[in-house]
C-alpha positions in Angstrom: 15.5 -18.0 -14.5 15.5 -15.3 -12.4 18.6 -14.3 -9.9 20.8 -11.9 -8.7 23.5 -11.1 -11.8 23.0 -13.8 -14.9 23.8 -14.3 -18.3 21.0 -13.2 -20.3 22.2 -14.4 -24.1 21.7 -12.9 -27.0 17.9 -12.3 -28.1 16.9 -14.4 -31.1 13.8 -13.7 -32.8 12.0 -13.8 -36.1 9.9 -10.5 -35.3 12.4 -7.6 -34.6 12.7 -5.9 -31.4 9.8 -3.4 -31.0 11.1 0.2 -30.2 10.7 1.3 -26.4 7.8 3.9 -26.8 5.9 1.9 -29.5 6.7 -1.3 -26.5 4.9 0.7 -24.4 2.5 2.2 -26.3 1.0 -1.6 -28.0 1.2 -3.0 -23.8 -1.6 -0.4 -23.4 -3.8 -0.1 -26.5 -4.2 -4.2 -27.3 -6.2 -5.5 -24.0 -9.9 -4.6 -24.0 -11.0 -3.0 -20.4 -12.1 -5.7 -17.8 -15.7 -6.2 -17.2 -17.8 -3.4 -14.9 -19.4 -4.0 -11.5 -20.8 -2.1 -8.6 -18.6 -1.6 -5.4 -19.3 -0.1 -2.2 -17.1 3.4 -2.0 -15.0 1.7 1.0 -14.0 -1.2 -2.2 -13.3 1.7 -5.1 -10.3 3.3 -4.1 -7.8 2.9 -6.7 -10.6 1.8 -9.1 -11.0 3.0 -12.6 -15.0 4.5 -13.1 -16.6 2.5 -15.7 -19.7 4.9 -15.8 -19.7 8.6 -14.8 -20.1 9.3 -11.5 -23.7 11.2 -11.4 -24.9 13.4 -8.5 -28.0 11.1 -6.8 -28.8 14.5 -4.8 -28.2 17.9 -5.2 -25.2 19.8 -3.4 -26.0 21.2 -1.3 -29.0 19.6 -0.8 -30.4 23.1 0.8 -29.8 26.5 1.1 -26.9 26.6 4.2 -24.9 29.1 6.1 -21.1 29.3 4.9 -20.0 31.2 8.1 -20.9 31.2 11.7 -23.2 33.9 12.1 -26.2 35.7 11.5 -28.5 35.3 9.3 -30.7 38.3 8.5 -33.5 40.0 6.7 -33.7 43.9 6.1 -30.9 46.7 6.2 -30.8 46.1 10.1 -30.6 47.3 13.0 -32.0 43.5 13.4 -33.9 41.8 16.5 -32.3 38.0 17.1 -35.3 36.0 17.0 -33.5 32.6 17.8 -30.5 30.0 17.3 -30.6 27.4 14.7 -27.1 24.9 14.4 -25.8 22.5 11.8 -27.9 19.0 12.1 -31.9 20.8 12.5 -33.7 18.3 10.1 -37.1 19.9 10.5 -38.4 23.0 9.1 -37.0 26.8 9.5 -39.7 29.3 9.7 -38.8 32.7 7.2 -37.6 35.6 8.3 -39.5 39.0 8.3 -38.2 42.4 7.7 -35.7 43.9 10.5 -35.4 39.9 12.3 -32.2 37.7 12.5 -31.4 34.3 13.5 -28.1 33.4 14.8 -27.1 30.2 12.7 -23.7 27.7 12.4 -21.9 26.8 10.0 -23.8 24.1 7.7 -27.0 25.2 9.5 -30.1 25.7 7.4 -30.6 29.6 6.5 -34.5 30.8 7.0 -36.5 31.4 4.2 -36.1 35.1 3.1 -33.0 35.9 4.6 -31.1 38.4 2.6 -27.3 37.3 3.9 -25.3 36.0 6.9 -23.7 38.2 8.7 -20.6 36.5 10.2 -19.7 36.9 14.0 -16.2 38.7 13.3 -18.2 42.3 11.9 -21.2 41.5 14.3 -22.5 44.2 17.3 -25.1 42.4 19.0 -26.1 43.5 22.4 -28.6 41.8 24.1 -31.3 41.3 21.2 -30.5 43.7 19.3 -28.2 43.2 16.0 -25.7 45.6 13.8 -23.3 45.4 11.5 -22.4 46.7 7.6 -22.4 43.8 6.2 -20.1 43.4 2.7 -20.5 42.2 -0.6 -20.9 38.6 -0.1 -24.4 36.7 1.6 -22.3 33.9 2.9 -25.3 31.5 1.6 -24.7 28.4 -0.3 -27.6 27.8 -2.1 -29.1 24.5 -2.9 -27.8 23.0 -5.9 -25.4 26.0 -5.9 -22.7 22.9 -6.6 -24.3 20.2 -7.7 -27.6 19.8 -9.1 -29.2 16.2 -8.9 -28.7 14.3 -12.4 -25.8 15.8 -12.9 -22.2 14.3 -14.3 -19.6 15.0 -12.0 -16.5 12.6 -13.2 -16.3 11.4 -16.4 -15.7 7.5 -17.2 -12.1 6.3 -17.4 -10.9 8.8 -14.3 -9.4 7.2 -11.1 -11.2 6.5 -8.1 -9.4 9.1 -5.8 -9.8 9.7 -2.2 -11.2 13.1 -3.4 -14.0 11.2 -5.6 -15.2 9.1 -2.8 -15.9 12.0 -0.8 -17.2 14.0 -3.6 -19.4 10.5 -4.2 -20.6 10.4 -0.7 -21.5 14.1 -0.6 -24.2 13.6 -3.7 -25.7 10.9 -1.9 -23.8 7.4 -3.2 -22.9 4.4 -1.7 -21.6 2.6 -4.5 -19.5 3.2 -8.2 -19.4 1.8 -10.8 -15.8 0.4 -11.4 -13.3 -1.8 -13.6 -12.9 -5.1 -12.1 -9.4 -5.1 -10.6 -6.6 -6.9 -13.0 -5.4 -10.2 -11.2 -2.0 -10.6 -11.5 0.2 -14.1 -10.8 4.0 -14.1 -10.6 5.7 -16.9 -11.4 9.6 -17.6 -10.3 11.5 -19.8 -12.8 14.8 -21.0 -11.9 16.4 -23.9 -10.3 18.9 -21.9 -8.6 16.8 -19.4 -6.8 16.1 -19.8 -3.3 13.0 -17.7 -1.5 14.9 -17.2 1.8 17.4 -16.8 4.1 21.5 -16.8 3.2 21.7 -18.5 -0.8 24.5 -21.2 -0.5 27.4 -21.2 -2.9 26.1 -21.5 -6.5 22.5 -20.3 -5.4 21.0 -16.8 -5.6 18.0 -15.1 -3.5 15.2 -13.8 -5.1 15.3 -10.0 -5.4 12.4 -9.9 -8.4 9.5 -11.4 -6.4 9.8 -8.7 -3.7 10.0 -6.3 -5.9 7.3 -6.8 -8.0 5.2 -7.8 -5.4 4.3 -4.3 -4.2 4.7 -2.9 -7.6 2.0 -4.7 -8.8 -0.2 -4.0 -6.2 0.4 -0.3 -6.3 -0.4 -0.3 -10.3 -4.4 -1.8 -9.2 -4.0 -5.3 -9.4 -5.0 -8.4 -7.5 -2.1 -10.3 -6.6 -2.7 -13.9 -7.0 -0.2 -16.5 -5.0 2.8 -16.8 -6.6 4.2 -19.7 -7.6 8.0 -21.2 -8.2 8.6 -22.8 -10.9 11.9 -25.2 -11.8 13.6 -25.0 -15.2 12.3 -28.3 -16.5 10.3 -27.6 -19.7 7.3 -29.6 -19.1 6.8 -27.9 -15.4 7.5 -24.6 -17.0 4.7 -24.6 -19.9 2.0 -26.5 -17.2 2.7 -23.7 -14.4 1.9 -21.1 -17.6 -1.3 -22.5 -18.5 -2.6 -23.5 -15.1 -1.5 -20.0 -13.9 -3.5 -18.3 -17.0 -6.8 -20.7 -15.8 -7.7 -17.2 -13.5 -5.3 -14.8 -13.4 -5.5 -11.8 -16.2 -1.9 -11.4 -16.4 0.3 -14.1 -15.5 3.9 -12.3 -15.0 7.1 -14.6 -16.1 10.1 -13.4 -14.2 13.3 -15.0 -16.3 13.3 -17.3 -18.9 12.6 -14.8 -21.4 16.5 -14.8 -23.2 17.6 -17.7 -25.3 19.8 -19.3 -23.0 20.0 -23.4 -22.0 17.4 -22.8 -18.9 15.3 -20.7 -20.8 11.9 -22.0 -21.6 9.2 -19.3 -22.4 9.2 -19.5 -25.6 8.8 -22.7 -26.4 6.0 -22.7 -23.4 4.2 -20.1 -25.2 4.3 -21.6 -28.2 3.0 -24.8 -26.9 -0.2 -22.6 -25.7 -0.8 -21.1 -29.2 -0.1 -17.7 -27.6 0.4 -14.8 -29.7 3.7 -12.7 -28.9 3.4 -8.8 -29.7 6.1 -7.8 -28.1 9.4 -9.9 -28.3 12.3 -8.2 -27.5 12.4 -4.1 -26.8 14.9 -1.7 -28.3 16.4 -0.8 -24.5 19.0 -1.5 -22.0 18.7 -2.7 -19.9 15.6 -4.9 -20.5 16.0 -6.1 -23.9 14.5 -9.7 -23.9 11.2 -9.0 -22.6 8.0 -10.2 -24.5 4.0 -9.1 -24.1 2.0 -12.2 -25.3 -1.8 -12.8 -25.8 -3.6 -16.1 -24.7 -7.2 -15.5 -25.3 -8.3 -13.0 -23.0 -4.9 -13.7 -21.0 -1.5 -12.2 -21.2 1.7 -13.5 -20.1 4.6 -10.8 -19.8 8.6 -11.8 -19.7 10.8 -10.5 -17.8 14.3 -10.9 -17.8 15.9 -12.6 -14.8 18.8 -9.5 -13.9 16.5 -7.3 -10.9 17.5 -4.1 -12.6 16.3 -5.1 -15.9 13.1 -6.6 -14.8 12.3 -3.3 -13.0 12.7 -1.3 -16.8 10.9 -3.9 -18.5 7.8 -3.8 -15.7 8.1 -0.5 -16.0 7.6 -0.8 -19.9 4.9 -3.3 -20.5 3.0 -4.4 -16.8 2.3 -0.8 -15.9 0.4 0.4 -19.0 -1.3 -3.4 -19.7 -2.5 -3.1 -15.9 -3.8 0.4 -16.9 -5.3 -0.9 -20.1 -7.3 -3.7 -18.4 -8.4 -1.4 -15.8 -9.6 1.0 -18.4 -7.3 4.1 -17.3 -4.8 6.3 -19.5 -1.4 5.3 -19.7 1.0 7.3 -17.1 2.4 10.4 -19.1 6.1 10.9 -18.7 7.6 13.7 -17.0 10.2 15.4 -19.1 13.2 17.4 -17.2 16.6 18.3 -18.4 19.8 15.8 -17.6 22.9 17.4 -17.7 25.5 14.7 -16.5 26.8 12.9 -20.2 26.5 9.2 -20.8 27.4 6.8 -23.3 24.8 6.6 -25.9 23.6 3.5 -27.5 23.3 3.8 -31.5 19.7 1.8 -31.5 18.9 1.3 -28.2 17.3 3.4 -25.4 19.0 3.9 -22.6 17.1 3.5 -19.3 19.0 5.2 -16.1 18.5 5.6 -13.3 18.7 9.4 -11.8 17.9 12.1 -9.1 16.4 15.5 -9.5 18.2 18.6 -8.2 19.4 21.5 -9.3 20.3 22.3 -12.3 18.9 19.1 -13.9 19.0 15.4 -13.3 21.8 13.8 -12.4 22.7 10.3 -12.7 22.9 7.9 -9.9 26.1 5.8 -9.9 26.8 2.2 -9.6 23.7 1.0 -12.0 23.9 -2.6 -13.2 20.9 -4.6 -14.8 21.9 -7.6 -12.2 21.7 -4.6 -8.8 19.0 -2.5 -7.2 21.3 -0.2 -5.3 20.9 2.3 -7.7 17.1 2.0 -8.2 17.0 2.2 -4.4 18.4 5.4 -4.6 16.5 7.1 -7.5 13.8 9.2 -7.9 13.0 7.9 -11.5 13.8 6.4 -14.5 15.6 9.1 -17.7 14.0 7.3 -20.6 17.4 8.1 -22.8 16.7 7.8 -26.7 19.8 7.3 -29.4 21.0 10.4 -30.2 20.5 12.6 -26.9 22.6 15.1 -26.1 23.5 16.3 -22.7 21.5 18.8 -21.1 18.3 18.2 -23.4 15.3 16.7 -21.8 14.4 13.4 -21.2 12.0 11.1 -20.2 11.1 10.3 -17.1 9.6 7.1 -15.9 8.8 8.0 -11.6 9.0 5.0 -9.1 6.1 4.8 -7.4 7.8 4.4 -3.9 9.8 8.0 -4.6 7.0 10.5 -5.0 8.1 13.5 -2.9 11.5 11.8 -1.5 13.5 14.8 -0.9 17.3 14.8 -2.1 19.8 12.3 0.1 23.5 10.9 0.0 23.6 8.3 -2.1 23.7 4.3 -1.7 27.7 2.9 -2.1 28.1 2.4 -5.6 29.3 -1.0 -6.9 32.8 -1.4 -7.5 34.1 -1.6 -11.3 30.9 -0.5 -12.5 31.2 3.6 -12.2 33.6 6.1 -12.6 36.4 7.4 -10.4 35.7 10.2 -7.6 35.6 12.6 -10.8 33.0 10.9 -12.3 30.4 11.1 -9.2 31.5 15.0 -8.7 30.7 15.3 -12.8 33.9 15.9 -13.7 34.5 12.3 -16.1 32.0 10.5 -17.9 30.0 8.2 -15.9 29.9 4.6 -17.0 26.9 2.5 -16.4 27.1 -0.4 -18.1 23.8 -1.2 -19.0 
């Protein structure tokens, strides 16, 4: 099921819960990389290289000017013999002793020329050229960046928009590229509506949106979603039909062991292999990586807040593993506002950076996104912190380079008093 605030059970499970990092770790390491194809550069942006990208033509591809100028032979005085700009496509005659030509920047440099003489230490009157020129020519030479043949970025690296222009500038049209993950949500619960005001005993959908986006932002293909209702038979058929094309079918509730929920009896019915059942976190706990053949089917739980850790967790380094990319590292920074521990669990929190450390942000609850709305990222807290020792950090992608803001109201009976928020109390996030 997935809602606004629901029971979520207890976990039951004959494999224990797998630990958050080794979670994470296993999410990234078990799928093989999808297959390689050839895209046009205007299709490879976000794209993981399956094959180095090689220089078809050297860089520069001939001996230019690096400032606007002159370009000159001899210890000068110089005679200015003619004019060439950036775009001449046909042949540039040498210089001889004492001449100059004035040149752009980008424009071919004669044969012979000893430097460029740029326009800010130039004396020219009429023909006739001087100047003490400096150490540097002001040439780049051909092949002075690139030569042709060679390796430029290795395999594995992203497809950046500073790789398609480095691509284009050696000459390619195309890369060589991971096929994009497609990716299929599908929205269990009879009580979920998809729009407008939920009547009484109904809740709107806050994980669909969410993940939506997400998805999309960690390189995959987003498939149409589908709804599905809590009846068993429904359940395990919109499974399997969904894992017919899409890589990574994405199961938002129905992953605890309540009355409603039915993913694991649908995976069993489809022979699937579970390799993650159940992480050692809160929020988050009953989420589950499973293997279909080449297909995997990830559980979420059906609170918004703990769908967003669990995604976090195991969509965001499968995605990478499929498209053949590292995992995302953490960032580490220091939090320095206390928090109640969990003896086995890791906590995940959400927080704001300042000054001098992170600093929770108040008003968390696995069933609301007000807090996540107003975090920069995720403290990844392990049992047996203490406070102001570093932690984890897990970034949201839609909060790189927020600055600092007042906060969103927090949600009554889940925080602190006034204390708490100013750091003077414990704050309670009951997670």
């Amino acid at each position: 099921m997935t809602t606004a605030p629901h029971h979520t059970g207890s976990h039951h499970s004959s494999r224990p819960a797998t630990e958050w990092a080794a979670a994470r770790a296993l999410a990234h390491r078990l799928p093989a990389p999808l297959p390689a194809e050839s895209v046009p550069l205007a299709s490879a942006a976000g794209r993981t290289l399956a094959a180095p990208l090689v220089a078809a033509v050297p860089l520069p591809g001939f001996d230019n000017s690096a400032m606007d100028g002159y370009a000159v032979r001899g210890p000068g005085p110089w005679r200015v013999v003619g004019q060439i700009l950036a775009g001449r496509t046909h042949a540039v005659a040498p210089l001889v002793e004492g001449t100059a030509v004035e040149v752009a920047t980008g424009a071919p440099v004669p044969g012979r020329a000893d430097r460029v003489v740029p326009y800010e230490i130039a004396d020219r009157i009429g023909d006739v050229l001087r100047a003490v020129p400096g150490d540097r020519r002001h040439i780049r030479c051909a092949g002075e960046y690139a030569a042709r043949g060679q390796e430029l970025v290795p395999a594995g690296s992203p497809v950046t928009p500073a790789v398609l222009g480095l691509a284009a500038s050696v000459g390619l049209d195309h890369l060589t590229v991971r096929a994009r993950p497609r990716a299929r949500l599908l929205i269990s619960g009879d009580e979920v509506v998809h729009a407008g005001r939920p009547p009484w005993g109904r809740v709107r959908d806050a994980i669909g949106p969410m993940l939506a986006p997400l998805l999309s932002a960690w390189g995959a293909d987003l498939l149409g979603p589908r709804m599905v209702g809590d009846q068993p038979d429904w359940f395990a058929g919109a499974i399997a039909d969904s894992t017919r094309d899409a890589d990574v079918t994405v199961v938002c509730g129905a992953s605890s062991v309540g009355p409603a929920d039915g993913l694991h009896a649908s995976l069993r019915h489809l022979g699937a292999v579970a390799h993650v059942d159940g992480v050692r976190c809160r929020p988050g706990h009953p989420q589950v990586l499973a293997q279909a053949g080449a297909r995997w089917i990830v559980g979420l739980p059906g609170n918004p807040y703990a769908a967003l850790v669990a995604a976090l967790t195991l969509i965001d380094p499968l995605l990478a593993g499929l498209a053949g990319r590292p995992p995302a590292d953490l960032d580490t920074a220091v939090l320095t506002d206390p928090l109640r521990l969990d003896e086995r669990n890791t906590r995940i929190v959400p927080v704001r950076r300042g000054a001098p450390g992170l600093r929770l942000v108040d008003g968390a609850h696995p069933g609301y996104l007000g807090a996540a709305a107003d975090a920069d990222a995720l403290a990844v807290v392990p049992p047996g912190w203490r406070p102001g020792t570093p932690v984890g950090l897990l970034t949201l992608p839609w909060q790189v380079g927020r600055p600092p803001g007042p906060g969103l109201p927090a949600l009554p009976g889940w925080v602190g008093s006034s204390k708490a928020r100013t750091g003077e109390a414990e704050r309670r996030i009951p997670l």
